[in-house]
Every structure is written in C-alpha cells, then in structure tokens.
N, C-alpha and C positions, 0 to 999 in steps of 0.2 A: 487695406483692401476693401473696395465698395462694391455692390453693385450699380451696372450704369445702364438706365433702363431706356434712351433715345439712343440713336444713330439716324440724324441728317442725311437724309438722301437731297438727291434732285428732284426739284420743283415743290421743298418745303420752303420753311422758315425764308417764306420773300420779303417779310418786312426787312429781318434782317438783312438778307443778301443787300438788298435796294441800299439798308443802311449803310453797310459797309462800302458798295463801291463809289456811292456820291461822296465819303468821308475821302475815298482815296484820291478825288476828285474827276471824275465819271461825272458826266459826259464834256465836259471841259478841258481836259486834256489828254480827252482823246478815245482808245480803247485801253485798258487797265489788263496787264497781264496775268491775270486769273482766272484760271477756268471755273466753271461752278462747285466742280470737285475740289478744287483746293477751298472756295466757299464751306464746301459739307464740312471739310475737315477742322477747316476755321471753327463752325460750328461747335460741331462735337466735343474739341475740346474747352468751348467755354462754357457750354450745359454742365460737361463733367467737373468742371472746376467750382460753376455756381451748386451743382447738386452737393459736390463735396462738403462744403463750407458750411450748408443750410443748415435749418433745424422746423423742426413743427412748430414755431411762432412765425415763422415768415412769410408773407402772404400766400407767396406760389407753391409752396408745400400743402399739401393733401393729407390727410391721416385717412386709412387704409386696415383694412381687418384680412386675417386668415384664420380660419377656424380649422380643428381637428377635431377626431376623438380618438381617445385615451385607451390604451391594450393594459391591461390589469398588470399592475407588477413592474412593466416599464416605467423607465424613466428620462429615456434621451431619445429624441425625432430628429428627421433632418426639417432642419426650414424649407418652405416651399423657395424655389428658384426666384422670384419675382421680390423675396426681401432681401435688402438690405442689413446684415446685422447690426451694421452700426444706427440705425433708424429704427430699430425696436424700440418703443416707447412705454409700452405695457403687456403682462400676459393675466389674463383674466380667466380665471379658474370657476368652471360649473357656472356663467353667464347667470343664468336664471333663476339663482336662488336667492337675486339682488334685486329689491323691488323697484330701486331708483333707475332700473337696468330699461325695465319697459319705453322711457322714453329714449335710450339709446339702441336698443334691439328693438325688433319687429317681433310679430309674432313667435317668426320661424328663429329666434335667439341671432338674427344675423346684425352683425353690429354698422350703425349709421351714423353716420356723425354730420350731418345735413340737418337743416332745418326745413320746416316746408314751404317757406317762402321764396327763398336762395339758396342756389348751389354755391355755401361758402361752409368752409367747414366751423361745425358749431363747437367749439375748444372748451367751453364752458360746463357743456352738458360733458364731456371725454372727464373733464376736471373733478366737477359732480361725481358723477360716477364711479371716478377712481377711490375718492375719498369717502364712500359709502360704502364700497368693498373693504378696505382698511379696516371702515369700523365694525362692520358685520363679523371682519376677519376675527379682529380681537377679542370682540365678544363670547365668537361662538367656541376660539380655540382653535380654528382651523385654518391660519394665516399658510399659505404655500408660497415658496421663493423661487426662483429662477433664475438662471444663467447660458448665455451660448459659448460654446466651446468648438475648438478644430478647425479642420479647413478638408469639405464642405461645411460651413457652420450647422451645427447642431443646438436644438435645443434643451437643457438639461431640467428637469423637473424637480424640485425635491418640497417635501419628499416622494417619493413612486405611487405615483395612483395605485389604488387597490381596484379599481376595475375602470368600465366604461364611463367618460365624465367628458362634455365638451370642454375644446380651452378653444379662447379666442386671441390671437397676437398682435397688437396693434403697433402699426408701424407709421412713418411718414413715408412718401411719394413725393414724385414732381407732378404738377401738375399736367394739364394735354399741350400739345403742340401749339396749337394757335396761342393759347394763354403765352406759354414761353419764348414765343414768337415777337412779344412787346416787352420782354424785360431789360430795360435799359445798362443791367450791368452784365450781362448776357453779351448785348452787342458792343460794349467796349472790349471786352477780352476777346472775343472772334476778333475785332475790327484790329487788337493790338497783334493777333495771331497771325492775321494775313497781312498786315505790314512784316510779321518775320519772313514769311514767306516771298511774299513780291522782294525785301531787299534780297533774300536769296536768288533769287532769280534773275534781278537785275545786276548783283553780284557778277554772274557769269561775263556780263560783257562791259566792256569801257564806255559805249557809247553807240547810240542806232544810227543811222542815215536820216535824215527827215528837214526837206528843201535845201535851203542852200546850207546850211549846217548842219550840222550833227548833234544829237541831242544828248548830253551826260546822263547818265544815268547814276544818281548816287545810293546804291544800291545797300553800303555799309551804316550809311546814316539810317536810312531807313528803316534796317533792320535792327538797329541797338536803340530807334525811337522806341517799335514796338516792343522790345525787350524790357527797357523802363518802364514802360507804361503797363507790361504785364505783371512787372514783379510788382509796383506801388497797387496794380486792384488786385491783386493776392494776398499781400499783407494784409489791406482793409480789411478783405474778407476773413483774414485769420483771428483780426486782432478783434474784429467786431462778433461777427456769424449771425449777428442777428439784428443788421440793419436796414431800415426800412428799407423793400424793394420799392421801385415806381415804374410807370409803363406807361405808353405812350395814349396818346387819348383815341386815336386810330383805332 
C-alpha cells in the first residue's frame, strides 16, 4: 500500500493528453473515442504505476522533510498524511546538534535539500549529512533507531525520548505536475492504458457506418496490444526501479 499524491483532472497533463491521441492516430483517422476522462484516468494510473516503481535516485523524485516535536516518554506518532511509508528515507534525531546539518537546515532546523543555484535536489549534501550523524551517533553514544508500523502507518521511535527534541523524517516525492507532464515513461503506460480502454469500447460493436462501407473496429487486438505493452513497462520498471528517466525537450 502507497500513497498516491496526483489525481489528473481536466485540462492537466496536455502534453500527455496530445501524446496519447496522435499515438492513437488523431487527427488522421478521424475522431478517437475517448473522452478526456478516460484520458485523466489513463493518466492516473501510469503516475501511480511510475510513482510505485521510483526511488530517491531518479530524476523526477524530490526528497522532502516533515518535522515534529517529541512528548517525553513517547514513542510512536502517526506519520503526517502526505508521506509515503514506503518513501521514508531517513529519521533525523535533534537536527541541530549536527554541525554538518547547517548547510542542509536553515536557520529555523527546517530541512533543504536544494542548492541555490537550481531547484534539483542536492543528494550529496542528504548523503553528507546522513553519514555525519552516524558518526556523531557513535561517538557520542546516542545512536536512535526507528521503524513504521500498522495501518495508519505509524512511526516508532526507540528508544522513547525522554522529553521535547525535534526529529525530522525525510521522505521522497514526485515531482509538480508540469515536470511529470514530459516523462516519457509516464506517457507509454497512459498511452498503453487507453489502448485498454478504446479496445473495450470498440469491443461493444462489430463495426460503424462510415461512406460506402463500414468500418471494422478491431477492438480485441487493440486491447491485448495495450495489455502487452503494459505488462513489458511494468516489468522494466520492476526489474530496474532505477532507470534513467528522460523527457521531452518541450
């Protein structure tokens, strides 16, 4: 179970849409029986399929912070709604008492993972960071471990703070809409999605009227094209998780 943080409406993700109905052969043959909600839906499920698959090395993933603070004695929080458990990447105990932390925190201990030239996430300085905590950890004696558990996931702390202490949880993300709008493995799984779809629909009937013949609709091929072409980029994505994305120059 993940969370899944788009839902495709109308009048997003056009680059897609565009891609998908000229693949289905738009405007050359004709009008293409999809409405734009079967579009969204195409969508949605190949966001959720690419977000599944991802990990924090791939370009269009984001690393992301939530911060709390600590009730004395406790030991298990709920995660905030907007993470992901399986995208938990680190949990960072008392931020500030890490000096290598200042150039991942701000002032205010809020965690950044940007550089300040480009907004791309700076994995390097996350890296740094992690393995400066480690050593501090060992040093000082005070390494603390963690684990999520249950359903809402929870996060378990051990061992139990003895009072008030930030922790920060660092997670991946998908990137914003436009970004994910040119990811080229993105629009084959929509484009193989609404191939299921269009043969289902063309499924229903034998054939339309259209001039002096009538025009076959082969509705079954269509729909077991998209079908192989779905399960071969799902495998990729299984067997890889962490290959190169690319996007269109657009």
């Amino acid at each position: 179970m993940y969370i899944f943080p788009v839902e495709v409406e109308s009048g997003t993700f056009l680059k897609t849409k565009k891609y998908i109905m000229h693949q289905l052969g738009y405007p050359s043959l004709g009008n293409i029986a999809l409405a734009e909600e079967h579009l969204n839906v195409a969508i949605t499920d190949a966001v959720a399929m690419y977000y599944k698959y991802a990990n924090n090395q791939w370009d269009y993933m984001v690393m992301d912070y939530w911060q709390f603070e600590t009730d004395a004695k406790k030991s298990v929080y709920e995660l905030d709604s907007c993470i992901d458990p399986g995208k938990v990447r680190a949990v960072i105990y008392n931020p500030q008492n890490y000096s290598l932390f200042n150039i991942a925190f701000n002032q205010n201990y809020d965690f950044l993972f940007f550089s300040t030239n480009q907004m791309t996430p700076d994995l390097s300085t996350f890296y740094m960071a992690l393995m400066k905590q480690e050593f501090v950890n060992s040093v000082l004696g005070q390494e603390g471990t963690w684990e999520i558990l249950g359903s809402p996931p929870k996060l378990h702390l051990m061992p139990a703070p003895q009072g008030r202490i930030p922790v920060a949880v660092l997670f991946s993300r998908l990137a914003d809409e436009n970004t994910l709008d040119r990811i080229v493995e993105i629009r084959r799984v929509a484009l193989a999605k609404a191939k299921i779809m269009l043969g289902e629909i063309y499924g229903r009937y034998s054939n339309i009227p259209g001039g002096q013949e009538s025009i076959q609709l082969n509705g079954d091929n269509l729909k077991q094209e998209g079908k192989d072409e779905l399960e071969k980029l799902e495998e990729n994505m299984w067997q890889s998780q962490a290959f190169l994305c690319r996007s269109d120059s657009d």
